[in-house]
Structures are given as structure tokens and as C-alpha cells.
N, C-alpha and C positions, 0 to 999 in steps of 0.2 A: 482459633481459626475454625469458622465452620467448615462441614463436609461439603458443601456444594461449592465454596472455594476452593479449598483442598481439590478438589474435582476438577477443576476450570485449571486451575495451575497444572497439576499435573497433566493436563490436556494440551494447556499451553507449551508446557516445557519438551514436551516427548512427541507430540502428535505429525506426523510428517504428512503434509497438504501437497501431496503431490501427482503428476501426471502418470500415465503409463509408461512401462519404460519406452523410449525414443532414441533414437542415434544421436548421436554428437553433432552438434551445430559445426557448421563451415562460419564462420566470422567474416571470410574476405566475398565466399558467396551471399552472405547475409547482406556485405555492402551494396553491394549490387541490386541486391533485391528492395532495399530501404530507398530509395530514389521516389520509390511511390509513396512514401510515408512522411518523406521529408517538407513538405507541405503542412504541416500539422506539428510533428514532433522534432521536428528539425532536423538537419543533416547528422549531426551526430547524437541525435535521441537528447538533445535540449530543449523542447517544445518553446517556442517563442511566447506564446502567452500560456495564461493559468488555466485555460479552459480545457488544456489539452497536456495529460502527463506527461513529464519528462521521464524517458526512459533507459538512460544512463545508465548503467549502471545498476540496474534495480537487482542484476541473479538472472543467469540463465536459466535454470529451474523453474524459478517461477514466472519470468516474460514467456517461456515456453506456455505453461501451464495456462497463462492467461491466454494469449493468443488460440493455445486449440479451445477455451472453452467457449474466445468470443466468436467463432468460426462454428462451433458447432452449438451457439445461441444456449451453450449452459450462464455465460456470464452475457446478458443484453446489454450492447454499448449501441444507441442509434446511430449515432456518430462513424460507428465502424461496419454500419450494414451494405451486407455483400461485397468489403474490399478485400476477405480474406476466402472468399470462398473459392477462387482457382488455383490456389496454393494448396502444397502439397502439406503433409507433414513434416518431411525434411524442411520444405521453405524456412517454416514458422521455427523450426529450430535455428536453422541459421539466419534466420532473423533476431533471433533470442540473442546468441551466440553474439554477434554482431553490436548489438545495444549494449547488452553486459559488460562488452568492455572498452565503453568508452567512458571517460569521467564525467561526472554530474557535477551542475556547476549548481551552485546555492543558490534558492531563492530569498531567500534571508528574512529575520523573523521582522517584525513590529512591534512599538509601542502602543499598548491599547488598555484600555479595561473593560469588562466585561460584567455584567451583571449574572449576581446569580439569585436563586430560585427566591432565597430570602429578601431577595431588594438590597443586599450589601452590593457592594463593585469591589472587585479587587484586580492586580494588576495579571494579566495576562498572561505574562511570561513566565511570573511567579505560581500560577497555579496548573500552568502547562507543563514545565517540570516537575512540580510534586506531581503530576499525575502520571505523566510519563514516566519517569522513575519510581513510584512508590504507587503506585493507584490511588483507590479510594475504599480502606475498608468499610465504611460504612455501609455503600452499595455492592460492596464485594466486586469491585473493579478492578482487575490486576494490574499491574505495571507493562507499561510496554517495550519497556527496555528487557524484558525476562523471552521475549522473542526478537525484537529488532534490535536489541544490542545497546546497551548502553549509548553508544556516540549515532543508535541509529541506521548503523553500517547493515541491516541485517542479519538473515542466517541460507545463504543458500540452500546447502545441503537438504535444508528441511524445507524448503520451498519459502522461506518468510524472508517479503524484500526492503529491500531498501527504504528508511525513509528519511531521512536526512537530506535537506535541502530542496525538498519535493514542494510544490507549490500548494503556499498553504489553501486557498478553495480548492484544490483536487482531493487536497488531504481531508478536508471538511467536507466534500459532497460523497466519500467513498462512506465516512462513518457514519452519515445521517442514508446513504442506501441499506447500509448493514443495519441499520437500528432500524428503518423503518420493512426491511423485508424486500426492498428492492435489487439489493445484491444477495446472489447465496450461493456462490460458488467457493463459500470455503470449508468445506467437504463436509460430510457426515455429524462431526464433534460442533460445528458450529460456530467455531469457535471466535470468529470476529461479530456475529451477531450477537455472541453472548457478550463480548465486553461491550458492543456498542449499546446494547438495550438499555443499561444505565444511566448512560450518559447524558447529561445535561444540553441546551443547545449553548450556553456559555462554554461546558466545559468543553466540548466538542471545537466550539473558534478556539480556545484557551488551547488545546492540544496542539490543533494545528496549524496554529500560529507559530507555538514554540518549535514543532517541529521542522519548519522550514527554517529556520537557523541553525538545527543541529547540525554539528560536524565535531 
């Protein structure tokens, strides 16, 4: 294993991506305040179409963590400009709070195939799991189950969410921002730009294709 894998991994494994500390989300206040979101992400953080995450379930930590950065324009969503700005920091907590726990319903995967770089095609699903469970040593692309858990579920704690069941184009527009430098909100270590820089725009549908099936 080279050292600048060794690097990324342990970056991976240990790195905590997360917000300043915050008070505890209110859940039942957070309902209350989701009214205005539910147009978009749905009454219970199921977003009705792909265009727009579903946010079930993803970890209080880190919907917290998102929402102050979309609010203080470290993470740029246009989609979300100026709906968060008359909210407090409490709000966006129990907003977090609120979404976290509600279940996520699956988008569920596809049958596809995908070309890749060499002009081969191979099946989708098939190379969406090895990637997600084992990477790609070649490119020195880690596994993504070594932070979002083997089934997908996540790791609160450390701010890394949910992605199991998550729609696969949100899945695939978050990695192709991180590869191309249009998302960089994930802190210092860099750490989802470093996996995405590798990645293929096959392996990339391949990924999160499969991942919207997971559960």
C-alpha cells in the first residue's frame, strides 16, 4: 500500500467533519419549522423527485453541519439561496434533529451498464459494489463503506451520512461537484475531493446507482 493511501485511509477512518459545537436539536420544533421545506424535500424529508435530496435520516450532525454551511454560502446550493438566512442556529439544528429521524424510504438501484475508459461495458451494479466496498487500488480510491458503513447507514458521530437509498443523480451530482471543485465543504483533509478526483464518470453513475439500492 502506498503512503499517500495509507494517508487518505487513515484520514478517512479518524477525521471528524464536523460543525462547531451547537445545542441539541428540538425534533418536534424542527417539525414545525420543516413546513417551508416540504415543498421540495417532502413532508417527512423524502424529497419527491431526484433533483432534490432526500433528507431522512442522513445524521443530525451532519444535516446540521450542512445547513450552517449552506446558510453561511461555505457549501453554494442555488436552489437553497436566502431560504435559510432568517433562521437561527437553533432552527437549523432542529431542523437537523427533525429530519434525522425520520426513516428514508429507498430509491432503489438499476439495471445498466456503463462504459468504461477502455471501451469495455460492464455491469453497473457489479462495479458499484466492488467500488464501494473495496475501492480501486489502482487509482488509490478507497472504499466507501470504511466511512458510510458497510449497509450505507452512515457514521453520525463523525459527521459522515447516510447514503443508502439516497437518489441516485444526487448521488452522482455531489461526486462529479467534489471532483470537479465545485463542492468543498468537506473540511481541511479534503477528504471527499480526494476520493472523487479519481473517479471515472462511468464509475461515478456505477457508484451511485448501486448506492441507491443499498439497505
Amino acid at each position: 500500500m502506498s503512503n499517500s493511501l495509507r494517508t487518505l485511509l487513515l484520514v478517512l477512518g479518524f477525521t471528524v467533519l464536523a460543525p462547531a459545537a451547537m445545542a441539541a436539536g428540538d425534533a418536534g420544533r424542527g417539525e414545525k419549522l420543516a413546513t417551508t421545506c416540504a415543498a421540495c424535500h417532502g413532508a417527512d424529508g423524502n424529497s419527491p423527485a431526484p433533483t432534490f435530496p432526500k433528507l431522512a435520516g442522513l445524521g443530525e450532525k451532519y444535516l446540521t453541519k450542512q445547513l450552517v454551511d449552506i446558510k453561511t454560502k461555505v457549501r453554494v446550493v442555488p436552489e437553497m439561496t436566502g431560504l435559510l438566512d432568517n433562521l437561527s442556529d437553533q432552527d437549523l439544528a432542529d431542523l437537523a434533529a427533525y429530519y434525522a429521524g425520520k426513516p428514508l424510504q429507498l430509491a432503489g438501484a438499476r439495471k445498466l451498464e456503463v462504459q468504461l475508459n477502455s471501451g469495455a461495458k460492464e455491469d453497473a451494479l457489479v462495479l458499484g459494489e466492488r467500488l464501494y466496498r473495496a475501492g480501486n487500488a489502482t487509482t488509490q480510491t478507497p472504499a466507501c463503506s470504511g466511512c458510510h458503513s458497510p449497509r450505507g447507514l452512515g457514521n453520525d458521530p463523525a459527521s459522515f451520512p447516510r447514503l443508502s437509498g439516497q437518489y441516485a443523480e444526487y448521488i452522482e451530482k455531489q461526486l462529479r461537484d467534489f471532483r470537479a471543485g465545485n463542492r468543498v465543504n468537506d473540511g481541511e483533509a479534503q477528504v471527499m475531493r480526494k476520493v472523487a478526483e479519481h473517479l471515472s464518470d462511468a464509475e461515478i453513475v456505477a457508484l451511485a446507482n448501486y448506492i441507491a439500492g443499498l439497505h
